[in-house]
ZASE-68305 format. One record per atom (N, C-alpha, C): residue number from 1; residue in three letters; chain; atom name; x, y, z. Coordinates in nm, 3 decimals. Each point is the difference from the previous one (the first is absolute). Layout:
NUM, ALA, A, CA, X, Y, Z
...
END
This chain:
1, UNK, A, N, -2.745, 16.765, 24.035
1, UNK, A, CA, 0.066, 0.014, -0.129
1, UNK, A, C, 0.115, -0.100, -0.007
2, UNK, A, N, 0.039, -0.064, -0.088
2, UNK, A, CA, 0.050, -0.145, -0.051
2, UNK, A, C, 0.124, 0.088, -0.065
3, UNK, A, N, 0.147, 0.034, 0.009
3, UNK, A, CA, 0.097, 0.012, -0.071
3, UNK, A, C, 0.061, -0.123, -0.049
4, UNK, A, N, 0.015, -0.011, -0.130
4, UNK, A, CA, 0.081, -0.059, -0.072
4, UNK, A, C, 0.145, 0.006, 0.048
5, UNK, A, N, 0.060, -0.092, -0.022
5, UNK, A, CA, 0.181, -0.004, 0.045
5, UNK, A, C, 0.047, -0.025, -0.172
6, UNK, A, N, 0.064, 0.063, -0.007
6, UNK, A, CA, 0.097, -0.027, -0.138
6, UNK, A, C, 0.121, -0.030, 0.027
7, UNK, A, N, 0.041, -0.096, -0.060
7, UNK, A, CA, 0.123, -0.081, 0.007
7, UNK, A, C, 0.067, 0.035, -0.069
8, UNK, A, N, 0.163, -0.031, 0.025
8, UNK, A, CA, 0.112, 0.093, -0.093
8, UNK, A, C, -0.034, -0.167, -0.142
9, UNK, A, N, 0.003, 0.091, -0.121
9, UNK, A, CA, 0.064, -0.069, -0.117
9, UNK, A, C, 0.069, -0.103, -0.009
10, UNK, A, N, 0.110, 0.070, 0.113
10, UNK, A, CA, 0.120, -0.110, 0.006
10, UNK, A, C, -0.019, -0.165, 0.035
11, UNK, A, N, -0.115, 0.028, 0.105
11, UNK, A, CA, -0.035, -0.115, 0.089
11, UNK, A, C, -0.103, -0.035, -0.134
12, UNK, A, N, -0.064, 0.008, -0.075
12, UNK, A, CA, -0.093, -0.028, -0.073
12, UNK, A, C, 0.093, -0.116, -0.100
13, UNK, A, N, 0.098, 0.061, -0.045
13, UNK, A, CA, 0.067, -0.007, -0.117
13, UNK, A, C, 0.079, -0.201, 0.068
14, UNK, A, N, 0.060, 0.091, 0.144
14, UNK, A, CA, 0.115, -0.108, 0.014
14, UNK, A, C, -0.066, -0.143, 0.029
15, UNK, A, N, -0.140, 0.042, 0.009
15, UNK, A, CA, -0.112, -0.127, 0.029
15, UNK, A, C, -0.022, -0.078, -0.128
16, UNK, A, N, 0.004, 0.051, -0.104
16, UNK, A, CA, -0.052, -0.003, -0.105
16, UNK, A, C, 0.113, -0.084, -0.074
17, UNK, A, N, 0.157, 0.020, 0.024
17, UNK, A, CA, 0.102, -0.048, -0.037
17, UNK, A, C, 0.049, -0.100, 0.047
18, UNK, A, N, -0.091, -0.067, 0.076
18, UNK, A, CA, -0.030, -0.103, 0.056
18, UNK, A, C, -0.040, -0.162, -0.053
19, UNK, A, N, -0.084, 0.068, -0.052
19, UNK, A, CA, -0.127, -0.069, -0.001
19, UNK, A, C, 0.038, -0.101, -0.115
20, UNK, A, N, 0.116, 0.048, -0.116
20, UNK, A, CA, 0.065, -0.120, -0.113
20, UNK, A, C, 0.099, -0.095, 0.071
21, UNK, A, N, 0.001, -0.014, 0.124
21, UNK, A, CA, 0.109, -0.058, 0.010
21, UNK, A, C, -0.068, -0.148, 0.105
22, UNK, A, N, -0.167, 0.050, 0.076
22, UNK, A, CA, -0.086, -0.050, 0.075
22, UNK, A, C, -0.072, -0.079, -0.145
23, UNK, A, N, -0.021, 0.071, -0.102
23, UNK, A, CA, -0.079, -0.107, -0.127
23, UNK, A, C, 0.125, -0.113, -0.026
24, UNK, A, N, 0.075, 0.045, -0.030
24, UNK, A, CA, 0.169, -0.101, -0.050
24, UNK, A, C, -0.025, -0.153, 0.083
25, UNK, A, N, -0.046, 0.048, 0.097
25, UNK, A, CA, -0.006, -0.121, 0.108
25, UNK, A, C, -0.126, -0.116, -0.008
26, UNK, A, N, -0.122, 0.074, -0.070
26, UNK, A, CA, -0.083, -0.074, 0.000
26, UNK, A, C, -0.043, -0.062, -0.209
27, UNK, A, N, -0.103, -0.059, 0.028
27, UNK, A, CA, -0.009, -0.142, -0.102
27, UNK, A, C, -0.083, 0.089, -0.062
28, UNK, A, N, -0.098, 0.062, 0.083
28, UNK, A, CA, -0.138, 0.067, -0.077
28, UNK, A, C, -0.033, 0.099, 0.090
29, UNK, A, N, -0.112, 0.036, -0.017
29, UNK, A, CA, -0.034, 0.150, 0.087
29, UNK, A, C, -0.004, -0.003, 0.116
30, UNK, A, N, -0.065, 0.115, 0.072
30, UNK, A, CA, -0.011, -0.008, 0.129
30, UNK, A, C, -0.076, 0.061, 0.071
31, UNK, A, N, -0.049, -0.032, 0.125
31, UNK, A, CA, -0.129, 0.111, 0.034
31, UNK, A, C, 0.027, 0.105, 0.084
32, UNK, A, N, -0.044, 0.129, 0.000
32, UNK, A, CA, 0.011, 0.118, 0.056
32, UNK, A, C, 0.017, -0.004, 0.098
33, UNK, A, N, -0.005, -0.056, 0.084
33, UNK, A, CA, 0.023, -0.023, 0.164
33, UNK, A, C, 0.132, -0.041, -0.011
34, UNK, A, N, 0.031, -0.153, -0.040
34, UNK, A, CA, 0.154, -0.014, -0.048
34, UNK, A, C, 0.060, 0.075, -0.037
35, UNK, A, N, -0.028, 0.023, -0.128
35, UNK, A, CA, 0.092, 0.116, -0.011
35, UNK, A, C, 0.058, 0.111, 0.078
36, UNK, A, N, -0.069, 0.067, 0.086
36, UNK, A, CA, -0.013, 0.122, 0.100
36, UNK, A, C, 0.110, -0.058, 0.087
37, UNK, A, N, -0.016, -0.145, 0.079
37, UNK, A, CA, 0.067, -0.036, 0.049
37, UNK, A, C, 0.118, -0.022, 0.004
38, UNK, A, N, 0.040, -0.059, -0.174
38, UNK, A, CA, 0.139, -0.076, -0.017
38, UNK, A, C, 0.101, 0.178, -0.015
39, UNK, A, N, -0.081, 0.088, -0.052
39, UNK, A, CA, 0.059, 0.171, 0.024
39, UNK, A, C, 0.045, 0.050, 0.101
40, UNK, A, N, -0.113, 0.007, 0.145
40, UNK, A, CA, 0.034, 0.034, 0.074
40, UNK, A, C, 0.132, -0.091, 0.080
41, UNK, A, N, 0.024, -0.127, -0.072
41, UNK, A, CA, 0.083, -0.063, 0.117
41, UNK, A, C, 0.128, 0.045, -0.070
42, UNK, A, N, 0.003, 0.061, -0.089
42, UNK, A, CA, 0.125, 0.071, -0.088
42, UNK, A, C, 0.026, 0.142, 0.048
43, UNK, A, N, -0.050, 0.020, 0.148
43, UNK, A, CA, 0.019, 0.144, 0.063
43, UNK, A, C, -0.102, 0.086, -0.046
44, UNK, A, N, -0.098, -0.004, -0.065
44, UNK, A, CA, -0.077, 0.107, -0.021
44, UNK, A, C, -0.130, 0.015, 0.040
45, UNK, A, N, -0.058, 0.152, 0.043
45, UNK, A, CA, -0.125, 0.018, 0.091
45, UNK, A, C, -0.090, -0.062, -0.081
46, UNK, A, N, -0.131, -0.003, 0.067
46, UNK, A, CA, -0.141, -0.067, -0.089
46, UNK, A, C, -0.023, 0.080, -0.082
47, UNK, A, N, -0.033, 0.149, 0.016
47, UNK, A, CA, -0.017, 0.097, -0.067
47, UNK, A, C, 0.047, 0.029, -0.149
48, UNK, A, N, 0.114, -0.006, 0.016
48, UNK, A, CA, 0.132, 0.013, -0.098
48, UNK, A, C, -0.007, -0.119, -0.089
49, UNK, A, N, 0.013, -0.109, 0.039
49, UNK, A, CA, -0.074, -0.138, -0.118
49, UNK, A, C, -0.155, -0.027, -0.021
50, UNK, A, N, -0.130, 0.070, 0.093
50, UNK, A, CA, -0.131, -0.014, -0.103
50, UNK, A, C, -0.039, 0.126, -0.104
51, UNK, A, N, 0.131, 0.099, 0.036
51, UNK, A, CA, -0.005, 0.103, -0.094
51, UNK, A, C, 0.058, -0.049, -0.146
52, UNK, A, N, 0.142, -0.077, 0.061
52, UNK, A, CA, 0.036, -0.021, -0.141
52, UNK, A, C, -0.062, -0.107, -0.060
53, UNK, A, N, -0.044, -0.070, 0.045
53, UNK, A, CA, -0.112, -0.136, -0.061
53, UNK, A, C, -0.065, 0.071, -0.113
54, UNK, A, N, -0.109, 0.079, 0.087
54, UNK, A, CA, -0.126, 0.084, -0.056
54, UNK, A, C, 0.100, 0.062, -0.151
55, UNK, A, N, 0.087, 0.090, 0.027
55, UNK, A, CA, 0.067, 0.062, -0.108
55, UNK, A, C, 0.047, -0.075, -0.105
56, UNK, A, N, 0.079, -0.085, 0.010
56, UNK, A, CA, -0.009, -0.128, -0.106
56, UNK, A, C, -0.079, -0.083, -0.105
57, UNK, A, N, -0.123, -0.017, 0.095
57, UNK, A, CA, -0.122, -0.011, -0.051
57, UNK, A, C, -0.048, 0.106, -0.103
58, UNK, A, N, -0.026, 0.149, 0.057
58, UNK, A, CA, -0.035, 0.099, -0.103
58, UNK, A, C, 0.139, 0.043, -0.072
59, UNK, A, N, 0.134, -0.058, -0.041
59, UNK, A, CA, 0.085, -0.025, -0.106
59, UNK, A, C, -0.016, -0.107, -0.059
60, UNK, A, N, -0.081, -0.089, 0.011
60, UNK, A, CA, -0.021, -0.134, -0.077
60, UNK, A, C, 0.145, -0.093, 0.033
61, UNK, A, N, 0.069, 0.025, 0.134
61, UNK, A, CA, 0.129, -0.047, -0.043
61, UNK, A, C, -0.067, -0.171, 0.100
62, UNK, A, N, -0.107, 0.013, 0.069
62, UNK, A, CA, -0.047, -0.099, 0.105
62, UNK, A, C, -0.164, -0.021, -0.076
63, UNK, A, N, -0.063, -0.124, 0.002
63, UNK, A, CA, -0.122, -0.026, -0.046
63, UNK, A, C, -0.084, -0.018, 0.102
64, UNK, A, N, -0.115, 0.018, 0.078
64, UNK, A, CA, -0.069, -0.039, 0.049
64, UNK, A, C, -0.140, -0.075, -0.058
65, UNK, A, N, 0.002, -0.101, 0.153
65, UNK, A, CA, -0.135, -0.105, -0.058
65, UNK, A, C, -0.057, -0.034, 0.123
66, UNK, A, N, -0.150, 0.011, 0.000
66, UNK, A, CA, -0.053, -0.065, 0.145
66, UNK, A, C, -0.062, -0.156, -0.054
67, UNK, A, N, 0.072, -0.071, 0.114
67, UNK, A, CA, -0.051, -0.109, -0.014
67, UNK, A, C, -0.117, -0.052, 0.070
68, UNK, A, N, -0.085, -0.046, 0.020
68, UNK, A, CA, -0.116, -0.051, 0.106
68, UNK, A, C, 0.024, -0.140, 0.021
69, UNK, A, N, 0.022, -0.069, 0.085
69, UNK, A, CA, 0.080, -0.158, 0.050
69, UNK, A, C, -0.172, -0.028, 0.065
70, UNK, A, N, -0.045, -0.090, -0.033
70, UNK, A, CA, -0.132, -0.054, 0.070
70, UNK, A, C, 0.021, -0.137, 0.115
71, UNK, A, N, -0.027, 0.084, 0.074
71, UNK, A, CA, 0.055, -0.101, 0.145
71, UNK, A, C, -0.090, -0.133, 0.001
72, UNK, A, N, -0.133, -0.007, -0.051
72, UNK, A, CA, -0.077, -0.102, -0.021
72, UNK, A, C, -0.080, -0.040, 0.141
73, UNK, A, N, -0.078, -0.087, 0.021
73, UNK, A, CA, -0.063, -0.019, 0.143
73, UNK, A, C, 0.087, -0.019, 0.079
74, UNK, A, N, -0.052, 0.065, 0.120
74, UNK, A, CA, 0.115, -0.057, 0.093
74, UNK, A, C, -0.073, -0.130, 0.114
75, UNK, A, N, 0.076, -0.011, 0.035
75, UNK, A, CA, 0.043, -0.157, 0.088
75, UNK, A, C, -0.174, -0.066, 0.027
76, UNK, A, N, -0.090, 0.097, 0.048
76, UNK, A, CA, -0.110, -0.083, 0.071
76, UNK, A, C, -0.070, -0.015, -0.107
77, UNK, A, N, -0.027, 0.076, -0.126
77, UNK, A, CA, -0.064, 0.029, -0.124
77, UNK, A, C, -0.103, 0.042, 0.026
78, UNK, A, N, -0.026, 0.149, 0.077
78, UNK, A, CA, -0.132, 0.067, 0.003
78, UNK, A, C, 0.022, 0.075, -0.076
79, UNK, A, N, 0.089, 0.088, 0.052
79, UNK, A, CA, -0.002, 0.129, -0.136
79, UNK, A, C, 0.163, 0.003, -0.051
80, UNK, A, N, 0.002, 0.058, -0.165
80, UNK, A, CA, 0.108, 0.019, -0.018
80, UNK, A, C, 0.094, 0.097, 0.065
81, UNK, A, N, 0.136, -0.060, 0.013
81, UNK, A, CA, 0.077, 0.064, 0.025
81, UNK, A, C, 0.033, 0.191, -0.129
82, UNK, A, N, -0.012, 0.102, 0.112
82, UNK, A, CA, 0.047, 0.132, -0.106
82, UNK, A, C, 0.128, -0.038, -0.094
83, UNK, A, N, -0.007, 0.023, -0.127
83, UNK, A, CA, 0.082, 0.075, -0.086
83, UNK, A, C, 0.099, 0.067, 0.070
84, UNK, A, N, 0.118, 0.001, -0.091
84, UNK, A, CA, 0.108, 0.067, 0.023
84, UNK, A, C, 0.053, 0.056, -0.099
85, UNK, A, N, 0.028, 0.150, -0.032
85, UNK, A, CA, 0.038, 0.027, -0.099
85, UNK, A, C, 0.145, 0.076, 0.016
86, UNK, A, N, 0.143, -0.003, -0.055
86, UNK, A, CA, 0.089, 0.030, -0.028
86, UNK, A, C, 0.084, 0.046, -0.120
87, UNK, A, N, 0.075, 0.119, 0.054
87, UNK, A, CA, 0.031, 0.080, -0.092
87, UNK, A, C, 0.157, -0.046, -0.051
88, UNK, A, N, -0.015, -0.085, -0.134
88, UNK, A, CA, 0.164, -0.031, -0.046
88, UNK, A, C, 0.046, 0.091, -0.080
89, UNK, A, N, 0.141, 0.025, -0.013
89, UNK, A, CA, 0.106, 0.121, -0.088
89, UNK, A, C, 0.064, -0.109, -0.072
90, UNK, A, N, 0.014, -0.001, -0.152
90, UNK, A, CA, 0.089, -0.063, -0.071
90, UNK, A, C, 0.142, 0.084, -0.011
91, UNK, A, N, 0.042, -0.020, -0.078
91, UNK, A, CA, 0.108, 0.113, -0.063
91, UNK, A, C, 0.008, 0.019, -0.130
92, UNK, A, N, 0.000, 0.088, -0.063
92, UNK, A, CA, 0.009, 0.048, -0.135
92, UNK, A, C, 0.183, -0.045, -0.020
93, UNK, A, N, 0.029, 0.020, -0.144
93, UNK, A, CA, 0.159, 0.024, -0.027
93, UNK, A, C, 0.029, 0.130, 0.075
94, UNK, A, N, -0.057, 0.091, -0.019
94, UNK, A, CA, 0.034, 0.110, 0.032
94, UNK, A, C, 0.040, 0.028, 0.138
95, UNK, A, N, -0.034, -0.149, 0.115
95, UNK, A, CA, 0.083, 0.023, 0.124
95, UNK, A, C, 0.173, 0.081, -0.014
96, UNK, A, N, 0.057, -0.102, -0.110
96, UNK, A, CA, 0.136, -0.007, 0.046
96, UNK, A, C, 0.037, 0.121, -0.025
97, UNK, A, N, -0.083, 0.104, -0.050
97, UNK, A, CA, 0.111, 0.126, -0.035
97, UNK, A, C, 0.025, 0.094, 0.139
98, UNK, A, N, -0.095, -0.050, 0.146
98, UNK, A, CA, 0.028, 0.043, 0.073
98, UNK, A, C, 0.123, -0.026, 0.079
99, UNK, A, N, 0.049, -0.064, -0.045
99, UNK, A, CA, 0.119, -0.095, 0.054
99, UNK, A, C, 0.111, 0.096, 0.022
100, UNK, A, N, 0.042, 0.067, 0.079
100, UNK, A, CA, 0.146, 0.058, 0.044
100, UNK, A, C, 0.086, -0.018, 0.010
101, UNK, A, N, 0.137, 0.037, -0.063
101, UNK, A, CA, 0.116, -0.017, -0.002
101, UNK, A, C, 0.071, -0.032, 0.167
102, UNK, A, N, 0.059, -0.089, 0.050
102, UNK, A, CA, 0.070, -0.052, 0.093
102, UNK, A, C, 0.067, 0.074, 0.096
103, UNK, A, N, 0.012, 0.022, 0.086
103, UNK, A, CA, 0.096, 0.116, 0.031
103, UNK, A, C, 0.156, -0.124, 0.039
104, UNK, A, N, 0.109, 0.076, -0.033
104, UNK, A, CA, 0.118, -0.043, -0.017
104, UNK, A, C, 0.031, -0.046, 0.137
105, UNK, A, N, 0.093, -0.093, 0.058
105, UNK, A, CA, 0.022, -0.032, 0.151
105, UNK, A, C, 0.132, 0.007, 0.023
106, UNK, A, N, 0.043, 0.058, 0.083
106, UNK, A, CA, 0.170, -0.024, -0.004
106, UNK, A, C, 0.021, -0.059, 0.099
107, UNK, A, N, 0.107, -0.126, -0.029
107, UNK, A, CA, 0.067, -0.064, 0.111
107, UNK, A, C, 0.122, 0.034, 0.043
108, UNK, A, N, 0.050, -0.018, 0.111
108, UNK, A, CA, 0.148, -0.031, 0.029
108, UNK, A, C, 0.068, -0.052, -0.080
109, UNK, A, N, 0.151, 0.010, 0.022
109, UNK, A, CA, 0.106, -0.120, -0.071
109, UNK, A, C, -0.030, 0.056, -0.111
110, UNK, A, N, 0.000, -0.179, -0.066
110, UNK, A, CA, -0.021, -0.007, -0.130
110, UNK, A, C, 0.109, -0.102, -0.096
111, UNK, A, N, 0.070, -0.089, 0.132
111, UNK, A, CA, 0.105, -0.096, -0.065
111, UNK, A, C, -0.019, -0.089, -0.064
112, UNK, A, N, -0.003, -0.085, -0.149
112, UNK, A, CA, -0.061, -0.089, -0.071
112, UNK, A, C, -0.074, -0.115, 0.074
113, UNK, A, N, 0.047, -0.045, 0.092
113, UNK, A, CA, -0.078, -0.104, 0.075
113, UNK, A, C, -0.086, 0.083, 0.107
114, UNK, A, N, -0.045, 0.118, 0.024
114, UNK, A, CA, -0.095, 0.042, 0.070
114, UNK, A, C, -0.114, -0.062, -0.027
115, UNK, A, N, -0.106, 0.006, 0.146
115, UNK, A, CA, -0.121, -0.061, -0.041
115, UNK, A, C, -0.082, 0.103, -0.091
116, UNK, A, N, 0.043, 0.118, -0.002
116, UNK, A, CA, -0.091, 0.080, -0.080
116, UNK, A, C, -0.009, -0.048, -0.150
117, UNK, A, N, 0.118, -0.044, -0.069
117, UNK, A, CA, 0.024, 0.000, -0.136
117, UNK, A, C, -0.120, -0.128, -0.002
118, UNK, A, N, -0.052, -0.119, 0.103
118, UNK, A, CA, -0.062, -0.082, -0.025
118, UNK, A, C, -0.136, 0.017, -0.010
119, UNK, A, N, -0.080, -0.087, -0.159
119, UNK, A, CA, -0.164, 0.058, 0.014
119, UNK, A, C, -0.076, -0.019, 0.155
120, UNK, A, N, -0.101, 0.102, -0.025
120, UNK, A, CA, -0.031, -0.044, 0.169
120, UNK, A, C, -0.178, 0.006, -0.016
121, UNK, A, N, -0.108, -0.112, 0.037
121, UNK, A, CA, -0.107, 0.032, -0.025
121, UNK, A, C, -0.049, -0.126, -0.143
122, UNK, A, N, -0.125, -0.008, 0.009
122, UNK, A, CA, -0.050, -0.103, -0.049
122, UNK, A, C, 0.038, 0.079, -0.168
123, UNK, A, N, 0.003, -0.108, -0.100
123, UNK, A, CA, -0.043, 0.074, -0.112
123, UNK, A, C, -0.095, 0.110, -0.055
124, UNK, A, N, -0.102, -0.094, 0.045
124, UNK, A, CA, -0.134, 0.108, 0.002
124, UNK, A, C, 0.013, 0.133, 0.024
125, UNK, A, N, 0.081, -0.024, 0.155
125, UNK, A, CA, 0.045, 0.136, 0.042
125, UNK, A, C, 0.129, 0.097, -0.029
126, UNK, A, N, 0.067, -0.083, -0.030
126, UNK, A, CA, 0.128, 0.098, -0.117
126, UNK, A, C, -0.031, 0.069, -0.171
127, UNK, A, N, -0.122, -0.058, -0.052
127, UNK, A, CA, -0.090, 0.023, -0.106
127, UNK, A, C, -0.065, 0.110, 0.013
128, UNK, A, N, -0.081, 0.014, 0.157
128, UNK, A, CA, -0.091, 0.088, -0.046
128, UNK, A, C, 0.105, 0.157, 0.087
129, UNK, A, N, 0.129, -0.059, 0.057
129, UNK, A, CA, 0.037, 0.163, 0.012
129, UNK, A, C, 0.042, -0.024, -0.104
130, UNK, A, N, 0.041, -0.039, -0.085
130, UNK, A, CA, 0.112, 0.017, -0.142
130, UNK, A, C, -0.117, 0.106, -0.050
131, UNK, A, N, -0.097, -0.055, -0.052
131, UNK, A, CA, -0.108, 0.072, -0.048
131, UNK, A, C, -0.043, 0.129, 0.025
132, UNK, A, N, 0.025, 0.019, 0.159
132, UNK, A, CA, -0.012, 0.112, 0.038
132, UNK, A, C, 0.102, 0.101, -0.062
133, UNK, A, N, 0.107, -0.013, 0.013
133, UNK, A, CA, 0.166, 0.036, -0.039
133, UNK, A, C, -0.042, 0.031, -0.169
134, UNK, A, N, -0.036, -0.104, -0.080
134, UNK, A, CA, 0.034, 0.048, -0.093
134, UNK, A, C, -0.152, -0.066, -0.061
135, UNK, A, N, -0.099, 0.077, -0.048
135, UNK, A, CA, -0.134, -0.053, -0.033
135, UNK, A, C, 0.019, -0.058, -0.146
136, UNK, A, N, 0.115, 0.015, -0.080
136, UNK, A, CA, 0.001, -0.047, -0.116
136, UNK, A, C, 0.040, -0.094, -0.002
137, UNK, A, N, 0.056, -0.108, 0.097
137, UNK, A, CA, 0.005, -0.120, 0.000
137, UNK, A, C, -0.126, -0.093, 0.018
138, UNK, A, N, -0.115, 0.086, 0.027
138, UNK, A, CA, -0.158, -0.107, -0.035
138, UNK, A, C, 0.002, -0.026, -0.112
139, UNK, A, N, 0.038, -0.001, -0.129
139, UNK, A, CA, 0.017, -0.043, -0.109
139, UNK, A, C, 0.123, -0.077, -0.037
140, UNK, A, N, 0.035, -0.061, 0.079
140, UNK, A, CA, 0.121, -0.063, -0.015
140, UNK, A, C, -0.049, -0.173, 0.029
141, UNK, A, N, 0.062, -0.132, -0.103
141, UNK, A, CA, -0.053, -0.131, -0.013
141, UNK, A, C, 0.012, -0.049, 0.139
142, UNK, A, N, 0.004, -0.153, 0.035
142, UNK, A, CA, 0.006, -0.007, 0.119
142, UNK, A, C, 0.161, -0.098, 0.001
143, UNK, A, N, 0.038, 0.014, -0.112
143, UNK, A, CA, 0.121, -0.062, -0.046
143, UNK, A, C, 0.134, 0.166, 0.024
144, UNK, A, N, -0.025, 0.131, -0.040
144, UNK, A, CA, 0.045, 0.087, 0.066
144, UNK, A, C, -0.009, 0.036, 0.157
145, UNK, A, N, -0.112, -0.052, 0.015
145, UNK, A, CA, -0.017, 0.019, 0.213
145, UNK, A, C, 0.074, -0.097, 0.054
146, UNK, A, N, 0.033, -0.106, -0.070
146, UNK, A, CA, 0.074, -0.113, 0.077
146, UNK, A, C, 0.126, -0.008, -0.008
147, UNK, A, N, 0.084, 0.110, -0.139
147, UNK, A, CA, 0.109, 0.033, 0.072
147, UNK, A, C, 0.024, 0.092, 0.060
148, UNK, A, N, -0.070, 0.089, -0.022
148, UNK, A, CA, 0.065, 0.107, 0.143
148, UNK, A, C, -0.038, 0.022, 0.086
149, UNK, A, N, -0.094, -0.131, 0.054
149, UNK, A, CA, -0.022, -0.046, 0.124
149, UNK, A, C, 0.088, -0.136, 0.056
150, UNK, A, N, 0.103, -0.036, -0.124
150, UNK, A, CA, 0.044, -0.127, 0.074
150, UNK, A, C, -0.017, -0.112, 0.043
151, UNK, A, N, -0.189, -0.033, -0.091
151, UNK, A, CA, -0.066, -0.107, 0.024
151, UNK, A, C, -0.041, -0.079, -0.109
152, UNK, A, N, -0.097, -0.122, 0.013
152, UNK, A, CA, -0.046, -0.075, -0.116
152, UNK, A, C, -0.106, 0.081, -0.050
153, UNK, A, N, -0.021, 0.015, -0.154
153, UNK, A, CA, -0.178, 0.041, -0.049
153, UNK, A, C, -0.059, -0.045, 0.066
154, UNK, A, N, -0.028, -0.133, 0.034
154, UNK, A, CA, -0.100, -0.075, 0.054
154, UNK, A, C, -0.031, 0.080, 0.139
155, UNK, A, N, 0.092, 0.067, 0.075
155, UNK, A, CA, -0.003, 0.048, 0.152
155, UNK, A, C, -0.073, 0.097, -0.052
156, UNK, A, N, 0.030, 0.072, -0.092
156, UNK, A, CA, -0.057, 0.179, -0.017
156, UNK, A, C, -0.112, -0.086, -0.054
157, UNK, A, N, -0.069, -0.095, -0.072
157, UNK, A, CA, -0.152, 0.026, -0.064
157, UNK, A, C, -0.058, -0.111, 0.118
158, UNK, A, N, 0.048, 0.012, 0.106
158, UNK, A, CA, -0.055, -0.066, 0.110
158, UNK, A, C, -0.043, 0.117, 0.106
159, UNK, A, N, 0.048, 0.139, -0.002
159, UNK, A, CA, -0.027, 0.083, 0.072
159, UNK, A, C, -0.160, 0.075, -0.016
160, UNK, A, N, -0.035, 0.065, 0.083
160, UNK, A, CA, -0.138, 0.063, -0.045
160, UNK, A, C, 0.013, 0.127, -0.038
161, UNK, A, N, 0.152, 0.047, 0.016
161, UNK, A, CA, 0.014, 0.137, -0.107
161, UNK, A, C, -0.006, -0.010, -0.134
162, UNK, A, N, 0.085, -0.124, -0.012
162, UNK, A, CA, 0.007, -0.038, -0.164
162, UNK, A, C, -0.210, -0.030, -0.061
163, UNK, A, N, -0.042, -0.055, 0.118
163, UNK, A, CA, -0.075, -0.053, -0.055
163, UNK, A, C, -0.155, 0.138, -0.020
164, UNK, A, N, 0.032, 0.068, 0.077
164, UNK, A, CA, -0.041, 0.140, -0.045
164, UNK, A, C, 0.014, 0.075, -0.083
165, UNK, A, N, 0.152, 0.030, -0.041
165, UNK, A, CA, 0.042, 0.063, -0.080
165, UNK, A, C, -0.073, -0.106, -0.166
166, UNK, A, N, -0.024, -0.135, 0.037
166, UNK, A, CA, -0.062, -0.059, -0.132
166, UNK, A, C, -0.128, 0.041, -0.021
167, UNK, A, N, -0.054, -0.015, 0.090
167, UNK, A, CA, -0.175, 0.073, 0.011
167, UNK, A, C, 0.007, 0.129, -0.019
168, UNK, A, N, 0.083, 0.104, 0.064
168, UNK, A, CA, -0.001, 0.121, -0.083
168, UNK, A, C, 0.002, 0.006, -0.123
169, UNK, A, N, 0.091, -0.062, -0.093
169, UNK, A, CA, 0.068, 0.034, -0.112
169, UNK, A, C, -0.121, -0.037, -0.097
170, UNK, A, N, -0.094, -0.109, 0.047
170, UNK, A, CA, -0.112, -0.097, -0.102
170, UNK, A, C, -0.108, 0.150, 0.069
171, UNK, A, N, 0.014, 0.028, 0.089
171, UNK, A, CA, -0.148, 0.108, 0.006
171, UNK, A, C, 0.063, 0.139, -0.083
172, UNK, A, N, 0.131, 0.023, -0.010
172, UNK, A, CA, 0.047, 0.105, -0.095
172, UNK, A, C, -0.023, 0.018, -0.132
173, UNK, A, N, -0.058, -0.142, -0.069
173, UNK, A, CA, 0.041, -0.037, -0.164
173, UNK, A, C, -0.149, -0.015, -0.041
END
């Protein structure tokens, strides 16, 4: 007899809250194996991210597509080389609403020239916790991200958050 293991929610969920911040990073989709991977290296069991994959999928918030890649003859040309078929996840808009608020960090000190008061982290990466912090700044130009990030437009529509958040907004409309 085969028992099922059920996993806490929590671990389902915190996998799942993940997963907008692993798309942010990339150009276009990605395949299920990747994906699984770039999760688990974010601390989380296998279990806990092919659950939340799967769940995503039946929320429409993740698309699935199998691709078949034809390897073509191989080297001596007797017989063809097998087919390969792979499973890619796009992202819907509807990733970002999984997106979680930041949890707050407290430092020491706190004297105007502390290093804390200084940004710390690529744009990209001060963007997408901002985002986290406050999700209503995904609607914000990239002329608002660049001042209260302290940088050029050109830096923020050079990032691949920005450049997500553009592909979201055109798959929203």
């Amino acid at each position: 007899m085969v028992t099922k293991t059920v996993l806490p929610q929590e671990l389902v969920d915190a996998a799942a809250a993940d997963m907008p911040l692993i798309f942010a990073d990339r150009d276009s989709d990605i395949s299920y194996p990747a994906l699984v991977s770039a999760v688990r290296k974010r601390g989380h069991v296998r279990a806990a991210v092919t659950a939340a994959i799967d769940s995503l999928i039946d929320r429409e918030i993740l698309t699935k597509e199998t691709r078949t890649y034809f390897a073509g003859v191989t080297q001596l040309g007797k017989s063809p080389a097998p087919n390969r078929e792979v499973i890619m996840l796009k992202a819907t808009a509807n990733l970002w609403s999984l997106l979680k608020p930041a949890r707050k960090k407290t430092t020491g000190g706190g004297g105007a020239g502390d290093e804390a008061s200084k940004p710390k982290g690529t744009v990209n990466h001060r963007m997408l916790e901002h985002m986290q912090a406050n999700p209503e700044s995904m609607g914000w130009s990239s002329g608002d991200w660049a001042r209260h990030l302290k940088c050029t437009t050109s830096t923020v529509c050079g990032t691949k958050a920005w450049k997500t958040l553009a592909r979201a907004s055109k798959l929203a409309e």
